[in-house]
C-alpha positions in Angstrom: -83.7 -153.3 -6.2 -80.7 -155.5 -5.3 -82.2 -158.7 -4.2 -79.2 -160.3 -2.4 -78.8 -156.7 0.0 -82.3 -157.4 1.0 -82.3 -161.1 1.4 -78.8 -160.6 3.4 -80.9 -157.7 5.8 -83.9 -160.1 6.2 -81.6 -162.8 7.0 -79.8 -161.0 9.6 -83.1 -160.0 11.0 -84.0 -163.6 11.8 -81.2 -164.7 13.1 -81.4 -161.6 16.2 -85.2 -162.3 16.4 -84.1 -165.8 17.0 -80.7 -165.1 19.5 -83.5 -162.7 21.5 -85.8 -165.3 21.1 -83.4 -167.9 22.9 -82.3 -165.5 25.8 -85.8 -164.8 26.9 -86.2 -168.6 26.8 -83.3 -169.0 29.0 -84.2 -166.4 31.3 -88.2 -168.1 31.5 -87.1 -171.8 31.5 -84.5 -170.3 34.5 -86.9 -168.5 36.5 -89.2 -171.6 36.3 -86.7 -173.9 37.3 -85.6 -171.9 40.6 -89.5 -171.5 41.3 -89.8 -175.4 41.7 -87.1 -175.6 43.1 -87.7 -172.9 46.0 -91.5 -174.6 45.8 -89.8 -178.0 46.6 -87.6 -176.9 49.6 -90.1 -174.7 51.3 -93.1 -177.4 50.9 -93.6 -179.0 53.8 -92.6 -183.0 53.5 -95.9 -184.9 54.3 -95.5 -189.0 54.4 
């Protein structure tokens, strides 16, 4: 069994779990930030 093949394979498969990781991230911490800001402008201002 060639060690460095599989170290190199389970390497590579971190690094994409971690990019797909990051995207849905972005995607979540976007959505999020959109929602408050749509909450904020359609809250009525109460003083």
């Amino acid at each position: 069994m060639d060690i460095i093949l599989y170290i190199i394979k389970y390497t590579f498969v971190v690094a994409i779990g971690a990019e797909l990781l990051y995207i849905l991230w972005s995607i979540i911490k976007l959505a999020l930030d959109k929602a408050q800001v749509a909450q904020a402008t359609t809250a009525p201002v109460e003083e």
